[in-house]
Legacy VTK file of the C-alpha trace (Angstrom):
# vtk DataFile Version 3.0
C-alpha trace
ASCII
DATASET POLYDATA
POINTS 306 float
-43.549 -8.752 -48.701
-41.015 -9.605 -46.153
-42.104 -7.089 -43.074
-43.804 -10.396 -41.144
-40.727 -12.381 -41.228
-39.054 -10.943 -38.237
-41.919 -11.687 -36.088
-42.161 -15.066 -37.468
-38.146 -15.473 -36.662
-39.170 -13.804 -33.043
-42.085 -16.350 -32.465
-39.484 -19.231 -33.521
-36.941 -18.186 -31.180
-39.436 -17.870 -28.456
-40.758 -21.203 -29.122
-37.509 -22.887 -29.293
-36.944 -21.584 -25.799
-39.972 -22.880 -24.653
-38.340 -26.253 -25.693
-35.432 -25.739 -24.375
-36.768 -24.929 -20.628
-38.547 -27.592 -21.021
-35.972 -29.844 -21.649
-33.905 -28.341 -18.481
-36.766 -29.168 -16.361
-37.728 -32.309 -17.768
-36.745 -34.761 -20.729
-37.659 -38.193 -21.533
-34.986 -38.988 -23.789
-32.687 -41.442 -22.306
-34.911 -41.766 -19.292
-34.405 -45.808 -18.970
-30.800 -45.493 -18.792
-30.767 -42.626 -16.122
-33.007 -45.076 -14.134
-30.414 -48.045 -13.997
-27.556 -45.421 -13.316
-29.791 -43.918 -10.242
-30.839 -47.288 -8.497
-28.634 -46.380 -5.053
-30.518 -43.109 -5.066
-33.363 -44.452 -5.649
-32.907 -46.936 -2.499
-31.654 -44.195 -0.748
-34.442 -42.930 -1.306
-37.344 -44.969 0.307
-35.055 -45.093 3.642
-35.059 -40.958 3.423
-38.758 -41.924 3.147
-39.484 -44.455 6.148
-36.841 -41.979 8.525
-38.173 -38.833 7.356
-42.136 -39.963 7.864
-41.349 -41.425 11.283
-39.075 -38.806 12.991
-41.803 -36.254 11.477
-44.407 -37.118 13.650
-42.150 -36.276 16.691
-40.503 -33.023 15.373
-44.400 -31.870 14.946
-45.300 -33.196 18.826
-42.898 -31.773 20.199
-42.706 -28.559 17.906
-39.214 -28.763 16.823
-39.499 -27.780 13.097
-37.077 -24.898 14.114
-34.293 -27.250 15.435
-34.824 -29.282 12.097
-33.223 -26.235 10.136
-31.103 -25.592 13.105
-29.388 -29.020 13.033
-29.002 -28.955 9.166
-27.278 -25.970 8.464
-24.200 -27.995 11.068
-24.520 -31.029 8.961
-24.057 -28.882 5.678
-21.281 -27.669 7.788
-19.575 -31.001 8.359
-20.177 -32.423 5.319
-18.483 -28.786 3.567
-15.871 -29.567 5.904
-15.802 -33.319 4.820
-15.503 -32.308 1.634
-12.815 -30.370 1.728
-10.683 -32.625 3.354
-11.583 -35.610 1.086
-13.675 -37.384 3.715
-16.684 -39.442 3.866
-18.882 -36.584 3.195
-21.829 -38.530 4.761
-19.692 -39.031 7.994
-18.743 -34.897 8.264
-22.802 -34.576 8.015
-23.780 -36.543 10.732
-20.511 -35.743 12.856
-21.999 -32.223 12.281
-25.941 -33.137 12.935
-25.112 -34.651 15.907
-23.405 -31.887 17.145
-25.858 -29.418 16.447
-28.484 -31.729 18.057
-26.377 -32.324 21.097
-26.287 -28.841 21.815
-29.692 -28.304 21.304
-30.605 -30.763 23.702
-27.906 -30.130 26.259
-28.834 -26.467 26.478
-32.214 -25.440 25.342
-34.494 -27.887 27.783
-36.606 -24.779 27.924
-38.683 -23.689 24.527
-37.399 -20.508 24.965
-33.860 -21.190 25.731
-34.342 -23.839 22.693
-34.957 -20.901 20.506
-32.338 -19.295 20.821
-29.212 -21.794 20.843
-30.991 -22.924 17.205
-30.507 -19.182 16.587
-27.324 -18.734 17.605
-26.110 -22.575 15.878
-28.065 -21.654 12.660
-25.921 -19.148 11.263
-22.708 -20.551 12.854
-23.228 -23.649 10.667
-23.947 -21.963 7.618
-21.212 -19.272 8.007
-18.427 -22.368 8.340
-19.981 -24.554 5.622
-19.949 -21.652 3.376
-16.161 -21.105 4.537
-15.418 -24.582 3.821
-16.897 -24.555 0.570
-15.045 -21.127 -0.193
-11.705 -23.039 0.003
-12.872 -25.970 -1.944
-11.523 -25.771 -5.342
-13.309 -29.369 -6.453
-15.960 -29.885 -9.219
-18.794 -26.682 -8.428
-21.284 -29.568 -8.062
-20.051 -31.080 -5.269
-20.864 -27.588 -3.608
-24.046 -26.978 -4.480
-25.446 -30.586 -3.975
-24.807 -30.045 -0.291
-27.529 -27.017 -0.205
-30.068 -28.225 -2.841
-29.178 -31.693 -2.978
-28.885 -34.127 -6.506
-29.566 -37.293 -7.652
-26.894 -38.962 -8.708
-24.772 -38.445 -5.282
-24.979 -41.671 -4.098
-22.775 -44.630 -4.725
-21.907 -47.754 -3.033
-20.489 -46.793 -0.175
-22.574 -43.626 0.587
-25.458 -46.099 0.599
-24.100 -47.954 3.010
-23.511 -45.376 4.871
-27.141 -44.550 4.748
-28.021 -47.650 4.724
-26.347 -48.082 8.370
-27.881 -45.167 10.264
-31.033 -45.609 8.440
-31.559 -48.757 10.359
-29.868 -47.212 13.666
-32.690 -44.683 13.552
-35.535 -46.417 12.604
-34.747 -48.880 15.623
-34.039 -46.371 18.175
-37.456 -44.576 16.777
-38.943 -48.359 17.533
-37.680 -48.150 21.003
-38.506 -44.703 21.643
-42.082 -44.763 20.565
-44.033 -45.588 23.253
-42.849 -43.471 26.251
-42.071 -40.616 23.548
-45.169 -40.520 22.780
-46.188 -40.415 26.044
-43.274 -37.845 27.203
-44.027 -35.460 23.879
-48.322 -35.238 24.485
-48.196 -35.076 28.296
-44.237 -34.274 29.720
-45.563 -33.575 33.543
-48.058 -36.477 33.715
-45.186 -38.984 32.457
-42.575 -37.556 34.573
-45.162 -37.968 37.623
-45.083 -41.105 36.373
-41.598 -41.973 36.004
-40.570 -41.570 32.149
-36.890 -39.754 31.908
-38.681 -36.975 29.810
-35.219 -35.541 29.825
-33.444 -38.094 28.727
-36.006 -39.198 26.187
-35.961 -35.696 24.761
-32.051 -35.520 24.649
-32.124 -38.861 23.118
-34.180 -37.916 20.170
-32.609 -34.973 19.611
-29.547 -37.290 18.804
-31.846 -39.762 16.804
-33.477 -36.626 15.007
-29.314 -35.032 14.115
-29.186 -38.212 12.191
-32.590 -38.602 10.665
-31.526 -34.451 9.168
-28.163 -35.743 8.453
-29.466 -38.413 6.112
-32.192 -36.524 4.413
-29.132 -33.859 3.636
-27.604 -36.290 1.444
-30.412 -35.942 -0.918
-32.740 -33.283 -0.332
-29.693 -30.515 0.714
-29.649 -28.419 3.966
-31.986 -26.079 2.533
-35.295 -28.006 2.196
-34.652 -30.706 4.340
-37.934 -29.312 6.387
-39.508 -30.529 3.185
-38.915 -34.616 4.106
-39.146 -33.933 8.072
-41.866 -31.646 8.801
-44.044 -31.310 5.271
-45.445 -35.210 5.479
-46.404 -35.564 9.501
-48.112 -31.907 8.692
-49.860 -33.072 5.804
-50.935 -36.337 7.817
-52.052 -34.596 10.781
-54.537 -32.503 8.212
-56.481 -35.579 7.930
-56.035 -37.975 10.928
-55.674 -38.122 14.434
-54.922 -41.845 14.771
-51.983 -42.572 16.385
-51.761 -45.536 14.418
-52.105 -43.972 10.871
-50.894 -40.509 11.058
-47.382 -42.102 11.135
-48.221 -44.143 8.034
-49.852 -41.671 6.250
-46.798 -39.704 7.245
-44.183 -42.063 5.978
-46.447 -42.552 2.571
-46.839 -39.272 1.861
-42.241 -38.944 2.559
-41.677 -41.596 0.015
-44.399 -40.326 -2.680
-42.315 -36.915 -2.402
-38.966 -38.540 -2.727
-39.405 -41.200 -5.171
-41.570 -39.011 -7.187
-39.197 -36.140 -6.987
-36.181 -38.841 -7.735
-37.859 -39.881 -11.087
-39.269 -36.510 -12.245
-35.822 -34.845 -12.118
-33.871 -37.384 -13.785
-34.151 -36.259 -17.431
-33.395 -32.824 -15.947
-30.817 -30.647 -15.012
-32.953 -29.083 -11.573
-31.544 -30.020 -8.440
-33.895 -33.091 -7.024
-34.781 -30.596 -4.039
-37.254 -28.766 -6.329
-39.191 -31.615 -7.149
-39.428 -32.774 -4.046
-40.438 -30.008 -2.224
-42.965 -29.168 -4.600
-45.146 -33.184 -4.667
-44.841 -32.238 -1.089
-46.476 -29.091 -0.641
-48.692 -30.075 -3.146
-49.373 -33.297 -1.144
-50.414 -30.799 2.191
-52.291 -28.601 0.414
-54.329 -31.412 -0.792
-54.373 -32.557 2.806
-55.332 -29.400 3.965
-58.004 -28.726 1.918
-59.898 -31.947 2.901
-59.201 -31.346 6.397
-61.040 -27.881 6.252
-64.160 -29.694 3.909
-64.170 -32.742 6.774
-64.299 -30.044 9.599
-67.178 -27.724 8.088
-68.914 -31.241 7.131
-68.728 -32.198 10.707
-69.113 -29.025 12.294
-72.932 -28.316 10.267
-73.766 -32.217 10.890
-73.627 -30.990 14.600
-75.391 -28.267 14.194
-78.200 -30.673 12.132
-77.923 -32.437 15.323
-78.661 -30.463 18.005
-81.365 -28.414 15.793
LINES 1 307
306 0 1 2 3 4 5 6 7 8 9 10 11 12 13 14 15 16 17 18 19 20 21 22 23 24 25 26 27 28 29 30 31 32 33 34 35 36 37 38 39 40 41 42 43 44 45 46 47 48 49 50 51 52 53 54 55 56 57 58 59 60 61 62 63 64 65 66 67 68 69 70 71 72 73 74 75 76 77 78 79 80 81 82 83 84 85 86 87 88 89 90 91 92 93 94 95 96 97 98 99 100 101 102 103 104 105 106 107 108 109 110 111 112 113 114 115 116 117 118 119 120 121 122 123 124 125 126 127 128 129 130 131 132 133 134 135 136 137 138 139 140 141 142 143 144 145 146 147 148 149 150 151 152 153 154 155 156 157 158 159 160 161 162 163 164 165 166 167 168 169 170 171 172 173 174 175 176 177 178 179 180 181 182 183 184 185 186 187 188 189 190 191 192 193 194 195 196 197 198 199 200 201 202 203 204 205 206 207 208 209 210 211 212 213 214 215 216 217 218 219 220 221 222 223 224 225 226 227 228 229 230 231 232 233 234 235 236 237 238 239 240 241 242 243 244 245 246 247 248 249 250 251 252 253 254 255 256 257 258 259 260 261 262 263 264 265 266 267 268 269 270 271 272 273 274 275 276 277 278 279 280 281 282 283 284 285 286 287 288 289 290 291 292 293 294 295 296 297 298 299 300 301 302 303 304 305
């Protein structure tokens, strides 16, 4: 009576891999010790957060989601070529985003001319960052934490690294608001009216190379659209408000990237995964009540003029 054995073995085997996936995606043992070894990232994390909510709202404005990706794929570049040198790798990143976003700004005032310098930078960045990283010959980590990202990259002086041009954006971004606001809704009514459109658009392009550069460090060039563009989306789903679309925006940044921090440290997923995923999950939500609010509305006016 031994024929059912073999599919008991085969159900074991397929259990224990069910275990053992789950264990690569997620594991609580040791979890409280991970934590304390994490803290930088985790800092690091709610100034990806603020910077990444923020400059979000502007890259949707003024429809630059395309010069997001444009801008990382240089700063992967730079901080490849960082790496291979034995530099800051932070420093090659933004050396690289700003760059990217100088060259954007310089040369594509136009949408259309916009398009296609991002198109033409795009896959010069990521053909030299995947050069650079050819001729590396350190630890294979170090390589692919630059295009998904990981959460044990930062130490001491990486944070203050990011520590540093997290403040340098957020106060340019407090400087900026107002007329960019006004430049990025209305561009030929405020330069009627005196705003340096121009300048204020090549001066957040430079603000928005370092805002990628930064959200590189964790998220990887890959899905750094997921910090910069997913949030102010989701936002602008449900409000309007100039006032709390940017907070909603910045909420919704650090929920992704705290929450993708924590879930992925008893695992051995890049961070990026995590992240990405609270925030799509976050927009679809958004989404979703957006469309119930607008049919809600849209038969209470119809009620209405009935």
């Amino acid at each position: 009576m031994t024929g059912p054995a073999p599919f008991a073995d085969a159900a074991g085997v397929a259990q224990d891999d069910r275990r053992g996936l789950w264990r690569e995606v997620f594991d609580f043992g040791d979890y409280g010790d991970l934590l304390v070894l994490v803290q930088s990232s985790l800092v690091a994390g709610v100034l990806l957060g603020l910077v990444g909510g923020l400059a979000g709202v502007f890259v949707l404005m003024r429809d630059l989601p395309f010069a997001v990706h444009g801008i990382s794929e240089l700063s992967f570049a730079g901080a490849a070529a960082a790496l291979l040198l034995g530099l800051n790798v932070v420093a090659g990143s933004i050396v690289g985003s700003l760059l990217a976003a100088a060259a954007i700004g310089v040369l594509g005032v136009r949408a259309r001319d916009r398009n296609s310098v991002i198109g033409i930078i795009l896959p010069f960045g990521l053909g030299l960052g995947v050069l650079f990283l050819s001729l590396y010959q350190g630890r294979a980590a170090n390589k692919f934490g630059l295009l998904t990202g990981q959460i044990i990259a930062v130490d001491t002086p990486q944070l203050t690294w990011l520590a540093g041009t997290s403040a340098v954006v957020l106060l340019a971004l407090m400087l900026l608001w107002r007329p960019l606001t006004f430049a990025s809704v209305d561009p030929e009514v405020a330069e009627a009216r005196g705003v340096p459109v121009r300048a204020l658009s090549l001066a957040f392009m430079l603000v928005l190379g370092l805002a990628v550069a930064l959200c590189v460090q964790i998220v990887g060039a890959l899905l750094v659209l997921s910090l910069l563009v997913t949030p102010a989306a989701a936002a602008a789903r449900v409000t309007a408000s100039a006032v709390l679309l940017p907070v909603l925006s910045v909420v919704f940044a650090l929920v992704a990237m705290e929450g993708g921090m924590l879930l992925s440290l008893g695992s051995s997923v890049p961070v990026s995964p995590y992240v990405t995923t609270i925030s799509f999950l976050i927009y679809l939500t958004c989404r979703l009540y957006g469309t119930k609010r607008g049919l809600r509305l849209a038969r209470t006016r119809s009620a209405g003029a009935d």
